[in-house]
N, C-alpha and C positions, 0 to 999 in steps of 0.2 A: 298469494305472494309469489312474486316470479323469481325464478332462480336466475342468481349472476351466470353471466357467460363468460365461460373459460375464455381469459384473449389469449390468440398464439402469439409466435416467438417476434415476428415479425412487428407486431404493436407494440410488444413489451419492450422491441430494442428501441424505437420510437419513444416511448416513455422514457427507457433508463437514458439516451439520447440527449432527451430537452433537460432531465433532474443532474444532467452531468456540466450543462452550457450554465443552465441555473447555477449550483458551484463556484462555477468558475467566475459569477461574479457576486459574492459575496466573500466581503474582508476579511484577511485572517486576523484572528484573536490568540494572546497566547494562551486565553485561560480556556479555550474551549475547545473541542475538536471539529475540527475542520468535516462539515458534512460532506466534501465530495470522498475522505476515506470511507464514509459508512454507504455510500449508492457503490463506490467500486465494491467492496466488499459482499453488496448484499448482489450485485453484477454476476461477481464470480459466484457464488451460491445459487441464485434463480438458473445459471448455465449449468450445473449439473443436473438439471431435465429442463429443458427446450422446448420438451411436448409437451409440457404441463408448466408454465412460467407460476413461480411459485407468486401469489398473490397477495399473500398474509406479508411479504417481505416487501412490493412492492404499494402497500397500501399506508405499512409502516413508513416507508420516505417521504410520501406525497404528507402526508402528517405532521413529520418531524422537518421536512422543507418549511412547514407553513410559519413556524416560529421565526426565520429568517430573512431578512431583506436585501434583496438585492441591488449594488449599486454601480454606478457608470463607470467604467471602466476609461480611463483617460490614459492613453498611450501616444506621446508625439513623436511622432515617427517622422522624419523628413524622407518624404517621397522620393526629394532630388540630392539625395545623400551619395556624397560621391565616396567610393572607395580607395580607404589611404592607402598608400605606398605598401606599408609593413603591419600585416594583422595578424596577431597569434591567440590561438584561443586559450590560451593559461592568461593572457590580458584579463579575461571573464574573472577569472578566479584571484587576479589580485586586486582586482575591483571589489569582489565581495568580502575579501582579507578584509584590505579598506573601510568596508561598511560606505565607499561611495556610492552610494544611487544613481543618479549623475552618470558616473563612467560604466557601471553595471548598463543601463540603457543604450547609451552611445555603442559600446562594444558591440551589445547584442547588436543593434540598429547594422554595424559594421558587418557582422559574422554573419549575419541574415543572408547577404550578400554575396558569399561565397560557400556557406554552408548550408544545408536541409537543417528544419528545425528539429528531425527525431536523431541527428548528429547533435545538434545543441543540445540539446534534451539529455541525451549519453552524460556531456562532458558534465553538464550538470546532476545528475547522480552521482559521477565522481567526486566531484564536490563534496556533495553532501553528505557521503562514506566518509569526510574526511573530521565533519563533526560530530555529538553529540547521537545522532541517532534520529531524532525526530524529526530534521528535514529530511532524512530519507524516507523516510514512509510518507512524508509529503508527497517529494516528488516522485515517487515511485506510483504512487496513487495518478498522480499529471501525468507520469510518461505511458500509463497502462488507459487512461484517458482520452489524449491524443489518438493512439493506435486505434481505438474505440472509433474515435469520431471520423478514422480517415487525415487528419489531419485540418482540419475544417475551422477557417479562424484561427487558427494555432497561434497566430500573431500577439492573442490577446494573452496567452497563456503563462508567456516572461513573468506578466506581475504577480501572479500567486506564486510561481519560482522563485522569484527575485524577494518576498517576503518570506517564504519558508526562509530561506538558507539566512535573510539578513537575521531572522529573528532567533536563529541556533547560535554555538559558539564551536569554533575550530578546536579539537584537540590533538593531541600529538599521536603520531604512527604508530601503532603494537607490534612487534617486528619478534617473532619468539623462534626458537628452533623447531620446536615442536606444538605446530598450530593444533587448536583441539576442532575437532570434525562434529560436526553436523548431529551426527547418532551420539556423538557419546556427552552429548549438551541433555538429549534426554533424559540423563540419570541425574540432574539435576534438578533442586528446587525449584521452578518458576513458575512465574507469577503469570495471567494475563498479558501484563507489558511485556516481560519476558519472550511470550510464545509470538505475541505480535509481530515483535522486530524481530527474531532468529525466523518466521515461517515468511517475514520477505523479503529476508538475507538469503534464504535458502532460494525462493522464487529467483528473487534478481541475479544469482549465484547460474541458476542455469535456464537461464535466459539467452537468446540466442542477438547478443548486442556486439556491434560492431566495436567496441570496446572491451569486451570482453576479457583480456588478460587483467588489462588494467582495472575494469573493478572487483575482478574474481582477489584478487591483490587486495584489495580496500578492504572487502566486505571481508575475508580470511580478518582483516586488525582489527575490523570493531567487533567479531568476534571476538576475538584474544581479549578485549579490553572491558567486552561486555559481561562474558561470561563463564570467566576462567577462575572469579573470588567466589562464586556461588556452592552454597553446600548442596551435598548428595541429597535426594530426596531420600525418603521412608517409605518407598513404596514397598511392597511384595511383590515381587516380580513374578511369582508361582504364583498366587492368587489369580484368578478366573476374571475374565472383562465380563462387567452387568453387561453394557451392550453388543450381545454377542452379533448382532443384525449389522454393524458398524465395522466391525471385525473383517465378517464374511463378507457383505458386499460392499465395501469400501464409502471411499467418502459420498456416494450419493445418497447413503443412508442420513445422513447429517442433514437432510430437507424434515427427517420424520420428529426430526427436533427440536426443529423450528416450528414445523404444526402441531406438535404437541404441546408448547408452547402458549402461554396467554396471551394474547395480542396486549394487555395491560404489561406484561409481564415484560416486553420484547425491549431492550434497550440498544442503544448505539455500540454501547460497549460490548453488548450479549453477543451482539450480530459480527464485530469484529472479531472477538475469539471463537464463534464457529467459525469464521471465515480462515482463522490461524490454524485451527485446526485442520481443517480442508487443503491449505498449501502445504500443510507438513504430509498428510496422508497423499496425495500425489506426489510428490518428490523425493521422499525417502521412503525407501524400498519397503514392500510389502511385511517383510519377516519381524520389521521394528515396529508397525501398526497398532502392537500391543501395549510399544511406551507412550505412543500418542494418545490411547485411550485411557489409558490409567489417568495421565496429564488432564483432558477431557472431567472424565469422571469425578477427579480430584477437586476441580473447580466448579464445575456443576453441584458438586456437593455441598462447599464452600459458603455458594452464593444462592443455594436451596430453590433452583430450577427445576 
């Protein structure tokens, strides 16, 4: 029987690559989760080792793509689209108030024209801080996407945007005196969903976006609004981390969890909350490491991984 051969890094971005173009054209649904989060997800996991592209991860996609169908993508774009007098890109955003589809497209087709699409791309994550939650991890998933592909076809990209954000709902601003920070969300109850959207509030938070004031602004309210009714957890905070390997050398340990792992076992979901955990262990400082595995630990418990 002949042993598989390790592919390097260079194949596997090729792979994650065409599973990411794949994505982008299939329909979004509200009842399911959108497979292009779980290839970025399982992205950013395979990149904390490069020399050894994790395989178990990237065999799980090729699998869980196969149930999905991909369709045409129809964008009518007029080529000889001339540019009007007066274009503002809060137009975008009262189009999608609207719920027009219609002027959503036209705008874009406009703003194309005098804007770069990973500027588009910005204003529309702004957007989507401004509702519900779930179009952000949408398009955060597309804007980390795009940067992947180079920009490559980007063109086609609008309409998975332009569904996210139509399929969420606008809520009102959280504007408090005293916003709650990032660490002290850890001593809270949460859930999976929980760790998912705060670990890429926290990502998008310090992100190096030409928008920056303004979504650092946004993402601070849906914090406020997300996770400020939630009870304290019950952890012990003196009690010892089981994974002490996770501890010490940080989140590249979190591959040895995945290979430990049943491949029967391995779900979309599974793959997203390591992956939450992984952007919390990079971006909030080393000395809190301990609330993130508790957190870890607590749900692996849970769900009897």
């Amino acid at each position: 029987m002949k042993k598989k051969l390790q592919i390097d890094k260079l194949k596997a971005a090729k792979i994650i690559e065409k599973q990411i173009q794949f994505c982008l054209k299939i329909k979004l649904s509200e009842s399911e989760l959108h497979p292009l989060r779980l290839i970025q997800a399982s992205k950013s996991l395979i990149g904390l080792n490069l020399d050894k592209p994790n395989q178990k991860l990237m065999n799980f996609n090729s699998v869980y793509l196969e149930s999905f169908k991909e369709i045409k993508i129809e964008l009518n774009i007029n080529k000889n689209l001339e540019l009007n007098p007066v274009i503002d890109i809060r137009d975008l955003e009262i189009a999608f108030l609207n719920k027009d589809r219609k002027k959503v497209l036209d705008t874009y087709c406009q703003l194309r024209l005098v804007s770069s699409e990973l500027h588009i791309l910005e204003f529309l994550i702004e957007i989507s801080l401004k509702q519900s939650g779930e179009s952000f991890l949408l398009i955060w998933s597309l804007y980390k996407s795009v940067l992947f592909l180079k920009n490559k076809e980007s063109i086609n990209y609008i309409i998975y945007a332009l569904d996210a954000i139509m399929c969420d709902q606008f809520e009102e601003i959280s504007i408090q005196s005293n916003n709650l920070e990032f660490i002290d969300i850890l001593n809270y109850d949460l859930t999976c969903s929980d760790l998912d959207l705060l670990s890429h509030l926290v990502e998008a938070y310090n992100a190096n976006l030409v928008r920056d004031v303004k979504i650092r602004f946004l993402i601070q309210s849906l914090i406020n609004k997300k996770f400020t009714k939630l009870k304290l957890n019950n952890f012990n905070h003196n009690s010892e981390v089981a994974n002490k390997n996770l501890l010490e050398n940080g989140r590249k340990d979190l591959l040895s969890i995945i290979n430990s792992t049943e491949i029967l076992d391995l779900t979309s979901e599974f793959i997203l909350f390591v992956d939450s955990i992984r952007s919390l262990m990079r971006y909030i400082d080393k000395q809190n490491h301990k609330k993130i595995c508790l957190h870890l630990e607590n749900i692996l418990e849970k769900i009897n991984v």
